[in-house]
Chimera marker file (.cmm) of the C-alpha trace (Angstrom):
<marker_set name="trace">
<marker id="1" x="245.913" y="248.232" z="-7.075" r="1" g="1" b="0" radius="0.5"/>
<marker id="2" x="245.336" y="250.522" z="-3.964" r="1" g="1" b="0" radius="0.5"/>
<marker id="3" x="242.909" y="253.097" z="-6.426" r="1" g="1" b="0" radius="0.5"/>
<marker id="4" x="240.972" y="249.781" z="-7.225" r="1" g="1" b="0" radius="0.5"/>
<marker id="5" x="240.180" y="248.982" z="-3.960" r="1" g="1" b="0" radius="0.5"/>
<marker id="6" x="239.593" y="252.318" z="-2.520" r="1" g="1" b="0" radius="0.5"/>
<marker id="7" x="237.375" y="252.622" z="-5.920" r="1" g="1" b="0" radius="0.5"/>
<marker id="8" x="235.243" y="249.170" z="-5.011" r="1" g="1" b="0" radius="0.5"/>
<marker id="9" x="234.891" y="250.165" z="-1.094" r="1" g="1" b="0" radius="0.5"/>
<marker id="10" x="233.552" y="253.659" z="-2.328" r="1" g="1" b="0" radius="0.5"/>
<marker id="11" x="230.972" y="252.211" z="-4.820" r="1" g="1" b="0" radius="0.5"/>
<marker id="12" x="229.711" y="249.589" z="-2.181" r="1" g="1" b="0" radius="0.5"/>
<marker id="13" x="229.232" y="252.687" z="0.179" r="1" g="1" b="0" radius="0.5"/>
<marker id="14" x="227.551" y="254.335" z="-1.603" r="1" g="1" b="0" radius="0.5"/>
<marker id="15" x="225.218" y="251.255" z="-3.195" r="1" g="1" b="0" radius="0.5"/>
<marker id="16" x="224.303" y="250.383" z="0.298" r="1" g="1" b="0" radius="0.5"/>
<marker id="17" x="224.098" y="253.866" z="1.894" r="1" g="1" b="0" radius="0.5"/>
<marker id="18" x="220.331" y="254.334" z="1.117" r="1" g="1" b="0" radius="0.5"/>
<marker id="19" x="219.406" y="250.681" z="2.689" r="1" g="1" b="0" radius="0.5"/>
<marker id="20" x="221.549" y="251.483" z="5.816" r="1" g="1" b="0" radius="0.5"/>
<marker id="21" x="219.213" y="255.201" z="6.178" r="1" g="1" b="0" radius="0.5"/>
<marker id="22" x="216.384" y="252.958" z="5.343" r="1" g="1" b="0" radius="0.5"/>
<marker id="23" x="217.053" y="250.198" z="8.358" r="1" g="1" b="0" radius="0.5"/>
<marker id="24" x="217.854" y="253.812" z="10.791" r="1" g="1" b="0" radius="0.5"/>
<marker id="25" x="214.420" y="254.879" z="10.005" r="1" g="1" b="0" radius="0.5"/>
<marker id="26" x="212.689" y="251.747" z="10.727" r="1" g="1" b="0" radius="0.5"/>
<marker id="27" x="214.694" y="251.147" z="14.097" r="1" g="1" b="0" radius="0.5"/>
<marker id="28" x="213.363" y="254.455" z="15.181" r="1" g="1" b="0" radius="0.5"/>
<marker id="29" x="210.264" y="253.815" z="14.329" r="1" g="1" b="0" radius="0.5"/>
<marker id="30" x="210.047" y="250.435" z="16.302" r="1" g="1" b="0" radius="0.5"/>
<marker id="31" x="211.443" y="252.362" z="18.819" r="1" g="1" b="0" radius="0.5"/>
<marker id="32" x="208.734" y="254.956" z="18.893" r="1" g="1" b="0" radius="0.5"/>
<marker id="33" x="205.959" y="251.988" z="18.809" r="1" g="1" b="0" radius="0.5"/>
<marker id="34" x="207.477" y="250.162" z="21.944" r="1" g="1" b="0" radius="0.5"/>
<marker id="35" x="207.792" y="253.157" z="24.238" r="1" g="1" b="0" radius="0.5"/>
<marker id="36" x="203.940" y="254.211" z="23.324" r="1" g="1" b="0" radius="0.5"/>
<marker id="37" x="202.931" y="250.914" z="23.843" r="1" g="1" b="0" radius="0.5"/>
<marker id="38" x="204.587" y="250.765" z="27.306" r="1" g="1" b="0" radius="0.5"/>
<marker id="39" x="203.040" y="253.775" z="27.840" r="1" g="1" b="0" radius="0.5"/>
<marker id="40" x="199.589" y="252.299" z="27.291" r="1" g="1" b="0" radius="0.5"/>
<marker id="41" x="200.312" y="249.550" z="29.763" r="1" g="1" b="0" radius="0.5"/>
<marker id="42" x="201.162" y="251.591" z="32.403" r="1" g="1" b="0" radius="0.5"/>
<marker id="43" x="198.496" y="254.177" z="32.050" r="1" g="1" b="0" radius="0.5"/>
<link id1="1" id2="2" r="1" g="1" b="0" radius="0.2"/>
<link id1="2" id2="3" r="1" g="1" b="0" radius="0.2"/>
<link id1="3" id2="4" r="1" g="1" b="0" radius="0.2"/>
<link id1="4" id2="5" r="1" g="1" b="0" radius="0.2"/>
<link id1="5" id2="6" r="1" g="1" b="0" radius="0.2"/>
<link id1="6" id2="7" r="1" g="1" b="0" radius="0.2"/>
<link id1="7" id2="8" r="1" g="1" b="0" radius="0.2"/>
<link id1="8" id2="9" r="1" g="1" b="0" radius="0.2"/>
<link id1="9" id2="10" r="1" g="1" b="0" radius="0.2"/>
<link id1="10" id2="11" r="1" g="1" b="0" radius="0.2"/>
<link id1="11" id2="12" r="1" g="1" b="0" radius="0.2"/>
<link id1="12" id2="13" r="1" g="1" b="0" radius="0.2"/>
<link id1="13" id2="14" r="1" g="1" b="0" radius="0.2"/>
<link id1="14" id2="15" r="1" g="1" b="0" radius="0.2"/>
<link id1="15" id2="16" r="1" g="1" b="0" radius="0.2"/>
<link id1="16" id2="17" r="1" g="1" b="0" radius="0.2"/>
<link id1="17" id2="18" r="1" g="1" b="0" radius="0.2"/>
<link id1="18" id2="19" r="1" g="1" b="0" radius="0.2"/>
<link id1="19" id2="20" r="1" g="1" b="0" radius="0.2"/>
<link id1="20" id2="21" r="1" g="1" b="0" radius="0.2"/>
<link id1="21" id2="22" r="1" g="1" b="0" radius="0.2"/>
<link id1="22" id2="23" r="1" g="1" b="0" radius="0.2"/>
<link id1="23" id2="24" r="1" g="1" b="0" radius="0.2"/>
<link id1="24" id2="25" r="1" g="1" b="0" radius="0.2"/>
<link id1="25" id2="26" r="1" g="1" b="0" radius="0.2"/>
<link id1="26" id2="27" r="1" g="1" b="0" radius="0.2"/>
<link id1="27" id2="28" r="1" g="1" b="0" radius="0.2"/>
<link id1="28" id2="29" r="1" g="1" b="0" radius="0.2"/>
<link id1="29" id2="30" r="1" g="1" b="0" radius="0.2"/>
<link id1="30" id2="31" r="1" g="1" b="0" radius="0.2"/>
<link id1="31" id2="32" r="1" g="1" b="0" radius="0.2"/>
<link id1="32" id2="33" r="1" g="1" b="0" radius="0.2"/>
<link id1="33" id2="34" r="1" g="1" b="0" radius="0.2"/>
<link id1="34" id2="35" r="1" g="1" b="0" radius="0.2"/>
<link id1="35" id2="36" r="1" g="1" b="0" radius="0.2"/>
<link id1="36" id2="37" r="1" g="1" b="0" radius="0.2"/>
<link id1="37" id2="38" r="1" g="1" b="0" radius="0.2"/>
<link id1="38" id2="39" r="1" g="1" b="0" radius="0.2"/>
<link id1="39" id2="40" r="1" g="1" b="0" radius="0.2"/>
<link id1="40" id2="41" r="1" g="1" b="0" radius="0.2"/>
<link id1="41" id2="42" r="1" g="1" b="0" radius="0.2"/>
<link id1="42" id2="43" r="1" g="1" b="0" radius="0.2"/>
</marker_set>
């Protein structure tokens, strides 16, 4: 019973692993895009 569990938490790791590197990626770039904007408004 334990194996099975470990087993489904592993396989929805690793299923949703990509779309969690995905959602970093886009954070940073939002990131990036407010802080040059804000940069632009106070140049």
């Amino acid at each position: 019973m334990v194996r099975r569990v470990l087993l489904v938490v592993a396989l929805v790791i690793m299923i949703l692993s990509p779309l969690g590197c995905q959602t970093v990626q886009g954070i940073g770039k939002d990131i990036t895009w407010i802080g040059e904007k804000g940069s632009e408004l106070v140049e």
